[in-house]
N, C-alpha and C positions, 0 to 999 in steps of 0.2 A: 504494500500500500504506500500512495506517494504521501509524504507530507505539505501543510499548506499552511504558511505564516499569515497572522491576521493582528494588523497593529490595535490596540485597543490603550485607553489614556494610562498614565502611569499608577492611578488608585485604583483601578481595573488590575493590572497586573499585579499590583506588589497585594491584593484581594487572592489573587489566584494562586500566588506563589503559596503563601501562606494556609488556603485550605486546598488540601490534595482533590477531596470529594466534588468540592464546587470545577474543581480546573475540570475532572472528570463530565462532569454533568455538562458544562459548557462545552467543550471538545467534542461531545455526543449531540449537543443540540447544535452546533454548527456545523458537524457535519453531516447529520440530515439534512439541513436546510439547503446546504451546498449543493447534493444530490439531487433534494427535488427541483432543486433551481436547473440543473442541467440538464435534467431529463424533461424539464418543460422546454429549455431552448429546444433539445434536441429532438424533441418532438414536431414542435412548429417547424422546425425547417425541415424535418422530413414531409411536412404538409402543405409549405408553400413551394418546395424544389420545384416543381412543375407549374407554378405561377404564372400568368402572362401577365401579371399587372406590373405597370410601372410605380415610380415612385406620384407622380401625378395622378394617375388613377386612383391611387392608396390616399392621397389628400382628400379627393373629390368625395371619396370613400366616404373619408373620415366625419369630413361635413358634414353628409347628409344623414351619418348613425346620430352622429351629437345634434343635430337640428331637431330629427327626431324624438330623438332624448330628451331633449328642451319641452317639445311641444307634450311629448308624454307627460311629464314632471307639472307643468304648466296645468295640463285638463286635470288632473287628479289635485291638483294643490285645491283650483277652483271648486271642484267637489266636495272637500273638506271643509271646506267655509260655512 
């Protein structure tokens, strides 16, 4: 297994040095977090590889999910009144 250095503030550390169990616990929750994080990239791009969108299509995209979003957010706030 490869290792991976991760800067954290200096009361963070000398916290860690100091309890074995917490350094434990931490070193376990980062590297979960690590893994899920890469196997979400590496999922996505197994799922856009075949893409034909541009980076301008992916704006236009983007737009019209969050305009939606907006007008969604928008009719429901009004309902709640």
């Amino acid at each position: 297994m490869t290792r991976v250095t991760v800067e954290v503030p200096e009361e963070v550390a000398a916290l860690l040095k100091k309890e074995p169990l917490l350094r434990l616990a931490v070193s376990e929750a980062v590297r979960r977090e690590v893994i899920d994080y890469l196997t979400t990239i590496l999922a996505l791009d197994k799922l856009t590889e075949e893409s034909r969108l541009d980076e301008e299509s992916i704006k236009r995209l983007d737009k019209i999910i969050k305009e939606g979003v907006r007008e969604r957010w928008d009719a429901e706030s009004r309902g709640r009144h």
